[in-house]
C-alpha positions as CSV (number, residue, x, y, z in Angstrom):
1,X,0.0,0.0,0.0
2,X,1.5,3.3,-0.9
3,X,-0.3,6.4,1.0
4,X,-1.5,8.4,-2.0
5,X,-3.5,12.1,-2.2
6,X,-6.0,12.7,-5.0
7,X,-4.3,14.8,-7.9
8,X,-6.7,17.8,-7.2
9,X,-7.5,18.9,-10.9
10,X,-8.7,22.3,-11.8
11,X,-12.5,23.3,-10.3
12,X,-14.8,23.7,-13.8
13,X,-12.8,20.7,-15.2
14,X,-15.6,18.9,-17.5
15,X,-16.2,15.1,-16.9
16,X,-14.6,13.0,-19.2
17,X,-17.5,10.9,-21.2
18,X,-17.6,6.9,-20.9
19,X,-18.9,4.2,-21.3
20,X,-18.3,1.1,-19.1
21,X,-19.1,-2.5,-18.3
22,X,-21.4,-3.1,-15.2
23,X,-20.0,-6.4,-13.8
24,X,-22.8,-6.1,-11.1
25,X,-26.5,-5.7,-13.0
26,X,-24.8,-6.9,-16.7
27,X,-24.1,-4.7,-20.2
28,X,-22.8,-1.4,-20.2
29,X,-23.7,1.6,-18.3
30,X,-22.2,5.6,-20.1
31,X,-22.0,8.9,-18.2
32,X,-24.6,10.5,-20.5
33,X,-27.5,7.7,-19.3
34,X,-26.7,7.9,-15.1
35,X,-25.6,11.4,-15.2
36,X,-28.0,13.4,-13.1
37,X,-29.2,17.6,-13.9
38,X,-28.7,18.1,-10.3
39,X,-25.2,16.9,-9.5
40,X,-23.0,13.3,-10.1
41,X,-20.6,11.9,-8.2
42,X,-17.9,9.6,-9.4
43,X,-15.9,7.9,-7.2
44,X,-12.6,5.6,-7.6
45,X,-12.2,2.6,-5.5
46,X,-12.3,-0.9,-5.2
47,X,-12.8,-3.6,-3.5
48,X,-9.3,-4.4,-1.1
49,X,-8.4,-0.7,0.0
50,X,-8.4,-0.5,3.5
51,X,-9.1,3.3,2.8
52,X,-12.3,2.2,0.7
53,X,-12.8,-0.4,3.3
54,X,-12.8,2.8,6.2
55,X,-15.1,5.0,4.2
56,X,-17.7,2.0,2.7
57,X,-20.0,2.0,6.1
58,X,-21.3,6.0,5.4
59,X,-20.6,6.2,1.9
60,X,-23.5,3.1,1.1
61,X,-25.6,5.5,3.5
62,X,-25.1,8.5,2.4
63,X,-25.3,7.8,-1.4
64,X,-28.2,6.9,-0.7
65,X,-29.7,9.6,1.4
66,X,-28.3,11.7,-1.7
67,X,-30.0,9.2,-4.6
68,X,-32.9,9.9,-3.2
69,X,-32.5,13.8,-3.8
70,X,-31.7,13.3,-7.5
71,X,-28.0,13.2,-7.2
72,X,-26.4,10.5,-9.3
73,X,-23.5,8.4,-7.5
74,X,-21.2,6.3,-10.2
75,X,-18.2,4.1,-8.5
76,X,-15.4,2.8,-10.9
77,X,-12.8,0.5,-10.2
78,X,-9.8,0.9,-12.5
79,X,-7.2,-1.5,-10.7
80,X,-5.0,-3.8,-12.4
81,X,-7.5,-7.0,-11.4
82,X,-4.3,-9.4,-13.1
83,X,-2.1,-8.4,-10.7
84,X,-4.7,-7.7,-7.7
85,X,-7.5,-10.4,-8.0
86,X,-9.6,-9.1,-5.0
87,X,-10.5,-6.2,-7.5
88,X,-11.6,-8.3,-10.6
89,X,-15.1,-8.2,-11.7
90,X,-16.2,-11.4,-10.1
91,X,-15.2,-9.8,-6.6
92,X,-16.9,-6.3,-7.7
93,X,-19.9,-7.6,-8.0
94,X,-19.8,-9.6,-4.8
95,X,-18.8,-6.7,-2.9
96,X,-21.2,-4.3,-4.5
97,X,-24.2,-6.9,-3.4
98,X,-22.3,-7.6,0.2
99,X,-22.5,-3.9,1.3
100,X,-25.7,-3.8,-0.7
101,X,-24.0,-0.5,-3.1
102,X,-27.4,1.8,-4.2
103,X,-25.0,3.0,-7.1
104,X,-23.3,1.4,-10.1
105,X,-20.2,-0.1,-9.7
106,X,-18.4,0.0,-13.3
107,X,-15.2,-1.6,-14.2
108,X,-12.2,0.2,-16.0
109,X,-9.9,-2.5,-17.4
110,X,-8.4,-0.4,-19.6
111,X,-7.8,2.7,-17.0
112,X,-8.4,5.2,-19.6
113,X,-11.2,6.4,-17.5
114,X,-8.9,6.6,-14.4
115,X,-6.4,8.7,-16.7
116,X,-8.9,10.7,-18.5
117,X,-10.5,12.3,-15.0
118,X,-6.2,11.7,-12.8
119,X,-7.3,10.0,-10.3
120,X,-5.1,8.9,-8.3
121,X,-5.9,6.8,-5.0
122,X,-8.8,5.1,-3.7
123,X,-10.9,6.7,-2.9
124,X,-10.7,9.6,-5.2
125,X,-14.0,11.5,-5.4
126,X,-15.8,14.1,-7.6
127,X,-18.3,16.2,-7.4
128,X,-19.9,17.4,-10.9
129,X,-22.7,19.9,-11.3
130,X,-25.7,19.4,-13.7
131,X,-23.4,20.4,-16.7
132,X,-20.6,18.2,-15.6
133,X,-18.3,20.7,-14.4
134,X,-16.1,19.7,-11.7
135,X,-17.0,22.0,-8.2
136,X,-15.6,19.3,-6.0
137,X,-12.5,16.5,-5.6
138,X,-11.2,15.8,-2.5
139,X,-12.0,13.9,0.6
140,X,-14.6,12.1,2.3
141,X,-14.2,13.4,5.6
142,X,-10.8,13.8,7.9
143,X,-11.2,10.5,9.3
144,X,-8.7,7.8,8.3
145,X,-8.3,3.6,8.9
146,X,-7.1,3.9,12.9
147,X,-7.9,7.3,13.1
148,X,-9.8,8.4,16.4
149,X,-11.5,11.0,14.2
150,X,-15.9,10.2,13.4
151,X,-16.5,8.8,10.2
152,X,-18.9,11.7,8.9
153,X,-18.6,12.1,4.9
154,X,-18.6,15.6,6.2
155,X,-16.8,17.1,3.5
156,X,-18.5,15.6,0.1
157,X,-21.8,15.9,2.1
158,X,-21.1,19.3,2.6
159,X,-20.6,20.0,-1.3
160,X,-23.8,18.0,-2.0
161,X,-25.8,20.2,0.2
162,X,-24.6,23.5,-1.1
163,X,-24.7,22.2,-5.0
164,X,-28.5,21.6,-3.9
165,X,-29.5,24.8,-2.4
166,X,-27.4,26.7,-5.3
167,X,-24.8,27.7,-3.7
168,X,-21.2,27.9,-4.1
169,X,-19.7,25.0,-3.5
170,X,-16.5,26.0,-0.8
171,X,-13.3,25.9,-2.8
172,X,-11.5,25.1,0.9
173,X,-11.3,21.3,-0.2
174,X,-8.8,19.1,1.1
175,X,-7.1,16.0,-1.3
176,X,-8.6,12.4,-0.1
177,X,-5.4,10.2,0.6
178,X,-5.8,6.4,0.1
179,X,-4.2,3.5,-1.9
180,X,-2.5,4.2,-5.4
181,X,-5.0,3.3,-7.9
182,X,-3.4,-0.2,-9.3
183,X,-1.8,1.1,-12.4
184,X,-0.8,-2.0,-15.3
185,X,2.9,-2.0,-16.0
């Protein structure tokens, strides 16, 4: 495991479009049919990442809570599944019905996705408004694996909630830190 910060790309950067497989529900799944006019999230991680791991109790929860108010939530898993089998397909979509994910969980075996929006660690999250601009990257919340500090999703949570009212998303984010996304040599 190599401790790894997000790569904190420009706010207003536009999501790059895709298209996917969905080891989970079966086909493909593209930006431009789960995108949502009121705000998407997409999220890099996978299944083995003790950081994913840390974060997966409020992040099933709070998607969800979020879901519910017309924000779309896309996970991707771009790790090198050859050389890290916990994060191939097969165990995607056990995890994904384990933890009982509300959101898609897409796979990324060629990790041009990965590349196209730099993410770097998982968890690497962002935040894009109804036009797919970028007004938020950065962490879940300050707490960390053996950390003292709440698990909250405080800080995406609080992006969500101004994107919703219309309000300016603060531009005081901090990078999420986690694994290094499982590049192929």
């Amino acid at each position: 495991m190599s401790l790894t910060p997000s790569s904190m790309i420009p706010l207003g950067f536009t999501a790059p479009d895709f298209t996917l497989p969905d080891p989970v529900h079966g086909g493909t799944k593209s930006l431009q049919a789960l995108k949502s006019d009121k705000g998407t999230v997409i999220m890099f991680i996978c299944n083995h990442c003790p950081f994913v791991k840390h974060i997966r109790p409020a992040l099933v929860p709070l998607a969800g809570k979020y879901m519910e108010k017309g924000i779309a939530f896309v996970a991707i898993n771009a790790n090198d599944a050859a050389n890290y089998p916990d994060d191939s397909p097969e165990g995607m979509k056990e995890t994904a019905r384990e933890y009982g994910y509300p959101f898609v969980y897409l796979y990324d075996e060629t990790q041009e996705i990965a590349k196209a929006y730099h993410a770097a660690c998982t968890p690497d999250l962002y935040l894009f408004d109804g036009e797919l601009k970028l007004v938020y990257r950065g962490q879940f919340d300050d707490s960390r694996p053996g950390s003292d500090i709440p698990l909250t999703g405080q800080d995406l949570a609080s992006a969500l909630d101004s994107l919703l009212r219309g309000k300016p998303v603060s531009q005081d984010q901090k990078p999420s830190t986690g694994c290094n996304i499982k590049w192929k040599p």
